[in-house]
N, C-alpha and C positions, 0 to 999 in steps of 0.2 A: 568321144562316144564309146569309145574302146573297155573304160575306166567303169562306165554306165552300163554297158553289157554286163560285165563281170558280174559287175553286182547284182544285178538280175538274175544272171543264172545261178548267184548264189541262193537269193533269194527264193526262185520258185523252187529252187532242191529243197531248202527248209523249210518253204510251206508245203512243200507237195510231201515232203517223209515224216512231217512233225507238227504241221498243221500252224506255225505261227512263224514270221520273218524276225530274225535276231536286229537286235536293233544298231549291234556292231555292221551290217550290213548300210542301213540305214544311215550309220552315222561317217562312212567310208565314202559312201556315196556321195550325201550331202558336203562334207566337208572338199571332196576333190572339186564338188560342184559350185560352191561357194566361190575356190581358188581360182576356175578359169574363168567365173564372172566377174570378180576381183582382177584377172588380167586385162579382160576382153571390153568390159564397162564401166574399171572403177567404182567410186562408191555408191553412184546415182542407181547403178547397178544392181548392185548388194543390197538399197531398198527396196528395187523393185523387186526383186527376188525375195527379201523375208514377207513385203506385204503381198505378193503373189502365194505365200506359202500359209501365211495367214487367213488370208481368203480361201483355200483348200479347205485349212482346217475348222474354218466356220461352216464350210458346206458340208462340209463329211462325218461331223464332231456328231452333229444330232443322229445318223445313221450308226455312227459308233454306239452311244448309247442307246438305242434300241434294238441293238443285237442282230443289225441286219451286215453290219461287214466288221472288218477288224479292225483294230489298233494297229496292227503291220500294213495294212492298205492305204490307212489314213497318212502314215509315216511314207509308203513308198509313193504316192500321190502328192505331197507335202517335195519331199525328194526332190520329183520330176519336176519342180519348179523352178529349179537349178539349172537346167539344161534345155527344157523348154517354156519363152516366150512368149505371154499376145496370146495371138489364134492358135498358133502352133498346137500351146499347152489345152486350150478347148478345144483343138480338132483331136489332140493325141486321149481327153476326156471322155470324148465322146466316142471314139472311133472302139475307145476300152469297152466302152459300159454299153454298144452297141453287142461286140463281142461276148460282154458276160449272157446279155440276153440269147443270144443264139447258140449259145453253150446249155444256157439254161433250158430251155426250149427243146433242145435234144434230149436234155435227160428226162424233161416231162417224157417227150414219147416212146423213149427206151427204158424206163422205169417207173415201177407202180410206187414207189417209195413218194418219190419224185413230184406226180400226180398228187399223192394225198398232201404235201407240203403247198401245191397249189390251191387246194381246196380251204387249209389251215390259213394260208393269205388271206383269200377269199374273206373268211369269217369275222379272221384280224381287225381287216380293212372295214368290214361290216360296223361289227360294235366301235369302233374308231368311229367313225363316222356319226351311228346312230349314238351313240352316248359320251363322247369324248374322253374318253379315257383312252387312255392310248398308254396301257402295260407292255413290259419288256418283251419283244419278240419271241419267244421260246424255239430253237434251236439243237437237236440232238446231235450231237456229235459221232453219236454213234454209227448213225445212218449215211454211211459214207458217198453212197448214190446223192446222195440231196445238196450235198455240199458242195459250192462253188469257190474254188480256191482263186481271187479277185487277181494275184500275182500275174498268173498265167494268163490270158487276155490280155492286162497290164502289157506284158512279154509282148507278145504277139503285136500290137499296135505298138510297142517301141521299135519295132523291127518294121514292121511296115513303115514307119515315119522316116527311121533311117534308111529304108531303102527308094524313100521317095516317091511311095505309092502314095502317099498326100503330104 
């Protein structure tokens, strides 16, 4: 896990200073991850593991392209497939994407930016619905309040995990 830290904190430095996860991160991680499932379960293993990562990327792929998370989340979620298991990897899923929301949630209330990005969901979700069209999410970059960098929560519930709070 040591190995899987690392990488981590490589990673939210990179998305926290430059807003995207290099994929040498990515590919450091996966590959050490690969190796001890390769020691530890052999090949049977190493299936469950790419179709475990395959599965990530079917569920994450269509959030990619509509511009709700990124290419480096999908990669470090993909990743964590290496290392976590079963329920483990949908407890350590959900315990993430519990976190984003209550990250997110704060900045509604601590920022007006924030709010109007909920209200832009709001409208989103609106015409999605009433007319099916479901266009590219729009996303400013600019507006740095608004942005949730997915790493960090990510972090946070790797560290809860290994520390055994679930």
């Amino acid at each position: 896990m040591g190995i899987l830290i690392g990488v981590f904190c490589a990673a939210v430095f990179c998305d926290w200073r430059f807003y995207r996860i290099p994929n040498l991160c990515i590919a450091v991680g996966a590959a050490s991850g690969f190796y001890m499932t390769y020691v530890s379960y052999s090949v049977p293993g190493l299936l469950e593991t790419a179709s475990s990562m395959l599965l990530i990327f079917m569920a994450f792929y269509p959030f990619y392209l509509l511009g709700g998370i990124g290419a480096g989340d999908v990669k470090l979620f993909m990743m964590m497939c290496c290392y976590a298991r079963g329920g483990m990897l949908i407890r350590y899923l959900l315990v993430t994407m519990i976190l984003a929301s209550v990250m997110s949630a704060l900045k509604m209330l601590l920022f007006a930016e924030s709010r109007k990005r909920l209200f832009y969901l709001g409208r989103y979700l609106r015409k999605a619905v009433l007319t099916g069209a479901i266009d590219t999410y729009q996303i400013d970059k600019t507006q740095k309040r608004c942005l949730i960098r997915l790493s960090i929560p990510a972090f946070i519930s790797l560290l809860l995990m290994c520390t055994g709070v679930y």
